[in-house]
C-alpha positions as CSV (number, residue, x, y, z in Angstrom):
1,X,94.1,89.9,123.4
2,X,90.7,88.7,124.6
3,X,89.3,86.5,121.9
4,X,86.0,85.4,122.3
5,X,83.9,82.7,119.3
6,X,81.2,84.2,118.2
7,X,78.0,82.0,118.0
8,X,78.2,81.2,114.2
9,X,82.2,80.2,114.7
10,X,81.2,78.2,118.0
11,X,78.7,76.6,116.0
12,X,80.6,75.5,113.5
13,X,83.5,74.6,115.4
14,X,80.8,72.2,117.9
15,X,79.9,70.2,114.6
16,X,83.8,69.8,113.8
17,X,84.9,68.3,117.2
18,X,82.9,65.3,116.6
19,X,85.3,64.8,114.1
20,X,88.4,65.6,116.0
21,X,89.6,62.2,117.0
22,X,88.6,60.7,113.3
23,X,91.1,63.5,111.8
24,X,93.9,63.0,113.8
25,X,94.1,59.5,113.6
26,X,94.0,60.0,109.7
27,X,97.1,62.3,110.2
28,X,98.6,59.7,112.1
29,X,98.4,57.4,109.1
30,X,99.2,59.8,106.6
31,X,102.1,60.4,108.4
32,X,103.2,56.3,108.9
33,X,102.7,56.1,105.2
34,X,105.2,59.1,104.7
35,X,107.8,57.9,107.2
36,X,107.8,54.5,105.8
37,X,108.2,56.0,101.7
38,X,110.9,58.6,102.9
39,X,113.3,56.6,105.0
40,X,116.3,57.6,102.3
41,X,119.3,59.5,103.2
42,X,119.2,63.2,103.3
43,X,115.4,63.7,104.5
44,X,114.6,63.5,108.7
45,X,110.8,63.0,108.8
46,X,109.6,64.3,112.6
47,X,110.8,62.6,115.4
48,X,108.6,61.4,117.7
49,X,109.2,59.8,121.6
50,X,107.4,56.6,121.8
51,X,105.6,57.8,125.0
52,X,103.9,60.7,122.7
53,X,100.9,60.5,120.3
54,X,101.4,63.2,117.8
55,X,98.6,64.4,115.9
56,X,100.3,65.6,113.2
57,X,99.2,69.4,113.0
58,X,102.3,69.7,110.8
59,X,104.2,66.9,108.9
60,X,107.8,68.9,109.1
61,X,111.3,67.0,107.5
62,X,114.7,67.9,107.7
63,X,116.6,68.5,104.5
64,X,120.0,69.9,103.7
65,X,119.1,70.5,100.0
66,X,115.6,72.3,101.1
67,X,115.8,74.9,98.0
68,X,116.2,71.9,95.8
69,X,113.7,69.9,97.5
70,X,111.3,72.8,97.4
71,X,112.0,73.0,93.1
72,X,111.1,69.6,92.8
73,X,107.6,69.8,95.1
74,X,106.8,72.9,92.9
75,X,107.7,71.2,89.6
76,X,105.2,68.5,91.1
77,X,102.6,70.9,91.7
78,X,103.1,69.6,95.9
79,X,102.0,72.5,98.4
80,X,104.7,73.0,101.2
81,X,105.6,75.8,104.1
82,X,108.3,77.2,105.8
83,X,106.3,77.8,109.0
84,X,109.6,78.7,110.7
85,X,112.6,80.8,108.9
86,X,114.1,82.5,111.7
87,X,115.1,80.8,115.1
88,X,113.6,82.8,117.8
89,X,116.3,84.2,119.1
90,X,117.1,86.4,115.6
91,X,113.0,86.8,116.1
92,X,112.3,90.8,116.0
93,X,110.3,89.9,119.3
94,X,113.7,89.1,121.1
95,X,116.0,91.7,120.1
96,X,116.2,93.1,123.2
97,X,117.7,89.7,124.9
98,X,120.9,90.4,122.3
99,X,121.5,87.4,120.9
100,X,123.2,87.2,117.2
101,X,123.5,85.4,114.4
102,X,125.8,82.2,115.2
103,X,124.4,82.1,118.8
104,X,122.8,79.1,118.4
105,X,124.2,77.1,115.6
106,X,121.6,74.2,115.7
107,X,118.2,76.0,115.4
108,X,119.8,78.6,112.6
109,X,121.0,75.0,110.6
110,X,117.5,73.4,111.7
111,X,115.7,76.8,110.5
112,X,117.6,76.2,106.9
113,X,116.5,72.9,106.7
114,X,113.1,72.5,107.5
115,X,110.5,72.0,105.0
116,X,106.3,71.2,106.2
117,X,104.6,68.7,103.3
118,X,100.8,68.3,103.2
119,X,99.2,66.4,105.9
120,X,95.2,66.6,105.9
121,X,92.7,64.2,106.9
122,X,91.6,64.2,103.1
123,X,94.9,63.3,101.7
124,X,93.9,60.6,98.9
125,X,96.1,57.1,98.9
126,X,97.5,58.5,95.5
127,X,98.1,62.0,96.8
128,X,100.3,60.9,99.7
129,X,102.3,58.4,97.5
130,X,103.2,61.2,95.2
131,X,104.5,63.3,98.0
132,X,106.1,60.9,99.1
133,X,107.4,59.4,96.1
134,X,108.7,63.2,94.8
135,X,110.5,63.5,98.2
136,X,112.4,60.0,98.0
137,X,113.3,60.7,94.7
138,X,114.5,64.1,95.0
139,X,116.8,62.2,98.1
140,X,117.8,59.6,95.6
141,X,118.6,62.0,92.9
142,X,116.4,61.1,90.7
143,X,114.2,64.2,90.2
């Protein structure tokens, strides 16, 4: 499509870039908090290469126990996502390249696993060790 901003949305969006750096660099910490509460067994926070500086658009772990993980965010009253059930290749938008079920092993296992936790510049300090605290202990067993 050809998608053109009007002048209110332009408007706004001007205003907002100002901000743009400010925000991600709160991501970043929100992030470094949650990596450092959530290094426990069972949970892969994102992985980053040290040559990269993420801006955190989306906080996504790994967890084999997502289901359960989920029940415990929504006991906790903690918003999460699945942004991405299906791998692209079982994608409706692929079916004509043929692929199956089973074809690709690691993104269908990844796809089951993957679970995006809040990550928004105005994240409070108590808000982001609750996350993180619910996630560790659901790891630990303890939720």
């Amino acid at each position: 499509i050809n998608a053109r901003l009007d002048a209110i949305q332009a408007a706004g969006l001007r205003v907002k870039l100002k901000h743009l750096d400010d925000w991600n660099d709160r991501r970043r910490e929100i992030a470094a908090a949650y990596d450092a509460k959530m290094s426990v067994d069972d949970v892969t926070p994102p992985h980053v290469e040290g040559f990269n500086t993420p801006v955190y658009h989306q906080y996504v772990i790994r967890t084999p126990d997502r289901d359960g993980l989920i029940a415990a965010l929504d006991e906790a009253e903690i918003g999460h996502m699945i942004y991405y059930p299906l791998p692209l290749h079982l994608q409706g938008c692929f079916k004509d390249q043929g692929h199956k079920e089973g074809d690709l092993p690691e993104a269908e296992q990844a796809c089951k696993e993957v679970l995006a936790l809040p990550i928004f510049p105005e994240l409070t300090p108590e808000e982001i060790d609750h996350v993180a605290d619910t996630v560790a202990s659901f790891a630990a067993g303890k939720v």
